[in-house]
C-alpha positions as CSV (number, residue, x, y, z in Angstrom):
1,X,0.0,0.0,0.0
2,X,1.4,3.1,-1.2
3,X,1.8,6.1,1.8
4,X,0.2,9.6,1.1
5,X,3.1,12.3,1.1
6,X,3.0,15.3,2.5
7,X,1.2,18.0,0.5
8,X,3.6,20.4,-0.6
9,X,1.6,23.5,1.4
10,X,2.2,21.8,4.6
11,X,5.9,21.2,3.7
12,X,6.2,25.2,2.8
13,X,4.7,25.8,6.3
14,X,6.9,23.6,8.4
15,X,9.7,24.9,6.4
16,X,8.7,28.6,6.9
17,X,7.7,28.0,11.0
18,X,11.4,26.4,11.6
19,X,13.0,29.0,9.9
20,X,11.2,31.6,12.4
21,X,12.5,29.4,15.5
22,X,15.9,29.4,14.2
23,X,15.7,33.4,13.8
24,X,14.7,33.7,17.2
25,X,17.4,31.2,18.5
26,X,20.1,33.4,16.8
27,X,18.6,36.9,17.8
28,X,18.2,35.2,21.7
29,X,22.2,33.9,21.8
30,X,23.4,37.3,19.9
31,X,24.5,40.1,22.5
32,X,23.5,43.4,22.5
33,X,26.7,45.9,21.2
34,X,28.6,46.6,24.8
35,X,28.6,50.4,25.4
36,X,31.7,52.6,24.4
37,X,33.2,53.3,28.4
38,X,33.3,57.5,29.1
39,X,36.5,59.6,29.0
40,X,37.2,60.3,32.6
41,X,39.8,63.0,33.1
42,X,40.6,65.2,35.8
43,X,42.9,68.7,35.0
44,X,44.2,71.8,36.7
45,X,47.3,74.2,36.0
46,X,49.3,76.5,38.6
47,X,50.2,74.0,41.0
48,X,53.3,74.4,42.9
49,X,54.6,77.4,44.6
50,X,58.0,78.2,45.4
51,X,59.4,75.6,47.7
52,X,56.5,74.0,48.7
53,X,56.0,70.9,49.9
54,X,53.8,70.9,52.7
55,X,50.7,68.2,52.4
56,X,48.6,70.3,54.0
57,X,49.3,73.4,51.7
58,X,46.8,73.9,48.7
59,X,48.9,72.3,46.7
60,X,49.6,69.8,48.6
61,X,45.4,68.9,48.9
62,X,45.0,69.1,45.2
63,X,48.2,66.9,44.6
64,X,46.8,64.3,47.1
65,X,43.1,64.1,45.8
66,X,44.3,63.8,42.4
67,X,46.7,61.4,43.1
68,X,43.8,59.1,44.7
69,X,42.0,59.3,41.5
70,X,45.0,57.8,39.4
71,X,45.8,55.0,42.5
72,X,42.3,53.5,42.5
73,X,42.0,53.8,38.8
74,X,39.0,56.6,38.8
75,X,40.4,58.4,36.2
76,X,41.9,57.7,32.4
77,X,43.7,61.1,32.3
78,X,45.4,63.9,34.3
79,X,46.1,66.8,32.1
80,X,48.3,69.0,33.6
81,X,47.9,72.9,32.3
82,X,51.4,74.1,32.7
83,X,53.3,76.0,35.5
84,X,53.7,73.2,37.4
85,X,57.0,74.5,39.6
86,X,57.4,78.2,40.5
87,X,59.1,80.0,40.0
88,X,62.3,79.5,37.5
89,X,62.5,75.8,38.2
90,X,65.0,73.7,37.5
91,X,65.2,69.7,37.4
92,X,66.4,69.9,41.1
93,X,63.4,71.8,42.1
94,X,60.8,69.3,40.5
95,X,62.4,66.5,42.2
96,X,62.4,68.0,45.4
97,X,59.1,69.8,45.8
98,X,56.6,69.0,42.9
99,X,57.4,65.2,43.2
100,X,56.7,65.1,46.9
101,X,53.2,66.6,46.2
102,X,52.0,65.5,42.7
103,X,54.5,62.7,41.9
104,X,51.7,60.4,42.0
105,X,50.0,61.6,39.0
106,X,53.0,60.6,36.5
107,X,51.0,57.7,35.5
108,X,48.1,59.4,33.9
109,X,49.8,62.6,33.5
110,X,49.6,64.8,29.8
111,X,51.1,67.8,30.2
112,X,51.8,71.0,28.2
113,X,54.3,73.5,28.9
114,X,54.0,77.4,30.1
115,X,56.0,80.3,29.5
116,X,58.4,81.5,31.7
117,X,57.6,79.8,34.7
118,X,58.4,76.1,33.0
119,X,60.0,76.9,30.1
120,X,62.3,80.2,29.0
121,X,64.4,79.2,26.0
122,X,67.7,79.5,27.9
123,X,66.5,80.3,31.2
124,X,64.9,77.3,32.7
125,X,64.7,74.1,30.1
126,X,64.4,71.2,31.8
127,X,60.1,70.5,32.6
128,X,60.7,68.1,29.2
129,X,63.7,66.0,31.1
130,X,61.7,65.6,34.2
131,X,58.9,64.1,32.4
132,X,60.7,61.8,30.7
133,X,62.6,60.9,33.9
134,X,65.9,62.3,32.8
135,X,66.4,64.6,35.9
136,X,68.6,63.4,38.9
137,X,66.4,61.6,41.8
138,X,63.3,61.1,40.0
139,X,63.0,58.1,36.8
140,X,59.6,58.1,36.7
141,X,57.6,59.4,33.8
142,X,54.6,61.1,32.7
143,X,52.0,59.1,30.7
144,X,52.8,60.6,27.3
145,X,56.3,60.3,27.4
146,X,56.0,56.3,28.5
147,X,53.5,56.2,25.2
148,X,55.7,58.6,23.0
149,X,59.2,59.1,24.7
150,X,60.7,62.2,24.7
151,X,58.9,65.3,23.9
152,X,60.7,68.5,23.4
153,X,59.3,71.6,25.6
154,X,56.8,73.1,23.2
155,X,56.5,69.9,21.0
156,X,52.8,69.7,20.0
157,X,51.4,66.4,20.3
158,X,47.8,64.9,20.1
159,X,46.2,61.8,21.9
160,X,43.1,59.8,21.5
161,X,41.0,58.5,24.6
162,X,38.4,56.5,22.8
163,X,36.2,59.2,20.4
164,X,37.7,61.9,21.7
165,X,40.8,64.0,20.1
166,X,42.8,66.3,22.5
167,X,45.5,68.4,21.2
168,X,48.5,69.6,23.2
169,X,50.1,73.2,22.5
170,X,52.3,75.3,24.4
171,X,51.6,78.8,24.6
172,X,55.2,79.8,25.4
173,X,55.9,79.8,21.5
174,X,53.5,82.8,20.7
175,X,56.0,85.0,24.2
176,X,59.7,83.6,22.6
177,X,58.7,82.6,18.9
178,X,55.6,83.9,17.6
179,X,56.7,82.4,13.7
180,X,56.9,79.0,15.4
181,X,53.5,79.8,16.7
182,X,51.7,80.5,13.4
183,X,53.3,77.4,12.1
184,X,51.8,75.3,14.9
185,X,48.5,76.9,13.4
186,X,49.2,74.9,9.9
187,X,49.8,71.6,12.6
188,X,46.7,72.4,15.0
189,X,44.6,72.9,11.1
190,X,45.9,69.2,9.8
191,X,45.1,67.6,13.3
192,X,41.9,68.8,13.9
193,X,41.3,68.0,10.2
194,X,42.5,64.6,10.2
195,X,40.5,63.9,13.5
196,X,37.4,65.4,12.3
197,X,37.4,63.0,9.1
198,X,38.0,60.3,11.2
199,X,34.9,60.7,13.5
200,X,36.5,62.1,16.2
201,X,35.2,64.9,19.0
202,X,37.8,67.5,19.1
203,X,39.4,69.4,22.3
204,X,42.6,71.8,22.3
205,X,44.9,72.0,25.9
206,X,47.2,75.5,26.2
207,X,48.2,77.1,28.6
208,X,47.6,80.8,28.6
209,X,43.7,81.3,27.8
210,X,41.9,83.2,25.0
211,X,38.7,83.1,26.2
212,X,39.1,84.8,30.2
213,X,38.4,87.6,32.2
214,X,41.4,90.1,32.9
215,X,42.9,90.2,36.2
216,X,45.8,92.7,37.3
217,X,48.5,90.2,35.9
218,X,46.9,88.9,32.8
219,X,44.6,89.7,30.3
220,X,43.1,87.4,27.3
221,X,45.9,85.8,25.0
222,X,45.3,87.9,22.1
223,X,47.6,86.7,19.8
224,X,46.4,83.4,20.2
225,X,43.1,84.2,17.5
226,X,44.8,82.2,15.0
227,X,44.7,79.1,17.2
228,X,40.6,80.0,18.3
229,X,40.2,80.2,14.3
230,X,41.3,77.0,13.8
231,X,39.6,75.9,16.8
232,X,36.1,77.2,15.3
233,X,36.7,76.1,11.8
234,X,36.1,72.5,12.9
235,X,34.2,73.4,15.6
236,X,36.0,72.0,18.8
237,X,33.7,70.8,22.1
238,X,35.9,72.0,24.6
239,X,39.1,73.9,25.3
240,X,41.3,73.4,28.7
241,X,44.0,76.3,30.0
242,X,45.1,77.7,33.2
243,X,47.3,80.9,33.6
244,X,44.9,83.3,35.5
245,X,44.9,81.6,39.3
246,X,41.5,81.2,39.5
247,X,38.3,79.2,37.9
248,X,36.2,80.5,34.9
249,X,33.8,78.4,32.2
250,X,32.5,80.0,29.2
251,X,29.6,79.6,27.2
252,X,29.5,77.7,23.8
253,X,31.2,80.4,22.2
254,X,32.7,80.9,18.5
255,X,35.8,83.1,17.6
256,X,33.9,86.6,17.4
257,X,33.1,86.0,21.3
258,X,29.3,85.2,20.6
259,X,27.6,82.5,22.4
260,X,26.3,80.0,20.0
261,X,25.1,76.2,20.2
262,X,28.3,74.6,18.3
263,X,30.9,77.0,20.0
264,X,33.6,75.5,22.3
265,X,33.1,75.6,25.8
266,X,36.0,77.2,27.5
267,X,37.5,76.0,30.8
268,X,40.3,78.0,32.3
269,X,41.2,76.0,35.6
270,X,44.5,77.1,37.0
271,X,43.4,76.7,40.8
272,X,45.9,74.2,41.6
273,X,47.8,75.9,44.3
274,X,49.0,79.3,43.7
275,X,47.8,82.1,45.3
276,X,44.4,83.3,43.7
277,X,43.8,86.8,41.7
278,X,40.2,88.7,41.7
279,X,38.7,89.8,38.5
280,X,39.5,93.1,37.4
281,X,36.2,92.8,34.0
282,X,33.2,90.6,33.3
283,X,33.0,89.1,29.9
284,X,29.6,88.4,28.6
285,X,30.8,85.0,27.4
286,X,31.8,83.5,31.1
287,X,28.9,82.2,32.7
288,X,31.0,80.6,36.0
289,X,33.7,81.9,37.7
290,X,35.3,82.4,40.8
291,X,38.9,83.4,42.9
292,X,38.5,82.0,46.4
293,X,38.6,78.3,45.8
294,X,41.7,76.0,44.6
295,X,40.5,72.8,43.2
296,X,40.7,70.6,40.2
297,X,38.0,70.0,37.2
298,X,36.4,66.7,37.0
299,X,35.7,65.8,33.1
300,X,33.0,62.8,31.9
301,X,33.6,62.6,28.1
302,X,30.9,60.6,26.5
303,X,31.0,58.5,23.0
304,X,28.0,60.9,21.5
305,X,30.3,63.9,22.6
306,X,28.3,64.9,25.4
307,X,30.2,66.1,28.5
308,X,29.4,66.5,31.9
309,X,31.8,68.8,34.2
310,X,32.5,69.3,38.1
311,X,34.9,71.0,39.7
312,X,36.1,69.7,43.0
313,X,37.0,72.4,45.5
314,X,39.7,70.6,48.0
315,X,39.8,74.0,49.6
316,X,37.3,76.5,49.4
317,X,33.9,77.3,49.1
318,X,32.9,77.4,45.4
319,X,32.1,75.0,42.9
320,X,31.0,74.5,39.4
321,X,29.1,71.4,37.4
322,X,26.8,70.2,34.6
323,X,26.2,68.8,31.6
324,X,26.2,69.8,27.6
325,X,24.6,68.0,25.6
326,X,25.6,66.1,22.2
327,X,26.1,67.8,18.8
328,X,22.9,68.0,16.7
């Protein structure tokens, strides 16, 4: 007796309802894309006075809290904003009074260089051995230099942490060589170009800041418009300096000083230690600031190029957070 096959509709069905079980197999076993980790970073400038070494001084606080952060791994980055010694220091006096306070922060340490007070072209030239552990008493070296070896004071450089682009300048070249300045312009244009192609969010580190209030020692670095050009052309999130001794945040703001929703936002954090300096004017484009606080700014990068920001007062009153949102 010859057995009835299957009629081909049921065969089509089976086929079809096995094909949907296998599809939800695959889709149940297949795991979700893992999230890109933030950016943490912590940064301040002015940090050490003049023979200090005190852990109780202001520098000493700030040297200690940071240095926590880089022990139990709570940050990626310290960026260090220049004047790190005072006041003409030599490799001597980072060994013996900058080490004993922030020597813990080599690890995750980027650093640029300032004028005069760690780096006059034959004056005092040695901030660039000390980070690459070439001064007497002290082998240890910053994070860069481990990553890139020796950098030259006023040697730009650039570093990515995850989507995010930072590049390092030094300010002292627009004080003692303002042609070697213009032609870190042509550099700062190709970085920011390359890192813009490539996806990246952008942020620029210097030293003396552009967009500040004046106080009775400094005003804004005016030459340096060449450099906010740049910095506007590709639209860079953020900008880090110090300089001033005390704590100011802009608004989003573009290279003709307007507040606008794609401008950079500009923190000037040089409250590491040395003594603190009123305001002496009140640009319309600093929405925080404030001179009786030393501290260190807390940075939470995220992969859409959000940021959220908080400045930790180790002694003082005054503070400073919140959050921008991503690019549209």
């Amino acid at each position: 007796m010859q057995s009835a096959l299957p009629h081909p509709r049921f065969i089509r069905s089976v086929a079809t309802a096995a094909a949907a079980l296998l599809a939800l197999s695959v889709a149940g076993c297949t795991k979700a894309p893992e999230p890109v980790p933030d950016v943490r970073i912590a940064a301040v400038g002015d940090m050490n006075g003049v023979r200090t070494y005190e852990p109780d001084s202001a520098s000493g606080l700030n040297g200690a809290a940071i240095t926590r952060l880089v022990e139990n791994n709570e940050i990626d980055a310290f960026l260090g904003l220049g004047d790190f010694q005072y006041d003409t220091p030599s490799c001597d006096d980072y060994v013996k009074y900058w080490t004993r306070l922030w020597g813990g922060t080599m690890p995750k340490l980027y650093w640029v260089s300032a004028p005069n007070h760690d780096w006059q072209p034959g004056r005092n030239e040695d901030l660039d051995n000390f980070m690459n552990g070439e001064c007497p008493g002290s082998t240890a070296k910053a994070a860069i230099n481990q990553e890139r070896g020796f950098i030259e004071n006023g040697e730009p450089y650039s570093k990515d942490f995850r989507n995010w682009h930072f590049a390092f300048l030094s300010s002292a070249h627009w004080r003692y060589n303002p042609t070697k300045a213009r032609e870190l312009t042509t550099w700062l244009d190709n970085d920011l170009a390359a890192a813009q192609a490539a996806g990246k969010h952008l942020a620029v580190v210097y030293h003396e800041p552009y967009f500040t209030s004046n106080t009775d020692e400094h005003e804004r670095a005016a030459d340096h418009k060449p450099w906010i050009d740049v910095m506007w052309k590709y639209r860079v999130r953020l900008t880090l300096s110090g300089s001033q001794h005390n704590y100011e945040r802009s608004c989003p703001v573009n290279n003709a000083d307007r507040c606008v929703s794609d401008g950079m936002t500009a923190f000037q954090v040089s409250t590491g230690g040395i003594g603190l300096r009123p305001f002496t004017n009140s640009p319309t484009y600093i929405l925080k600031r404030f001179s009786d606080t030393h501290g260190f700014l807390r940075l939470t990068l995220h992969d859409d190029g959000s940021f959220d920001w908080n400045f930790v007062p180790t002694s003082g009153p005054s503070t400073d957070s919140g959050t921008r949102s991503a690019p549209k």
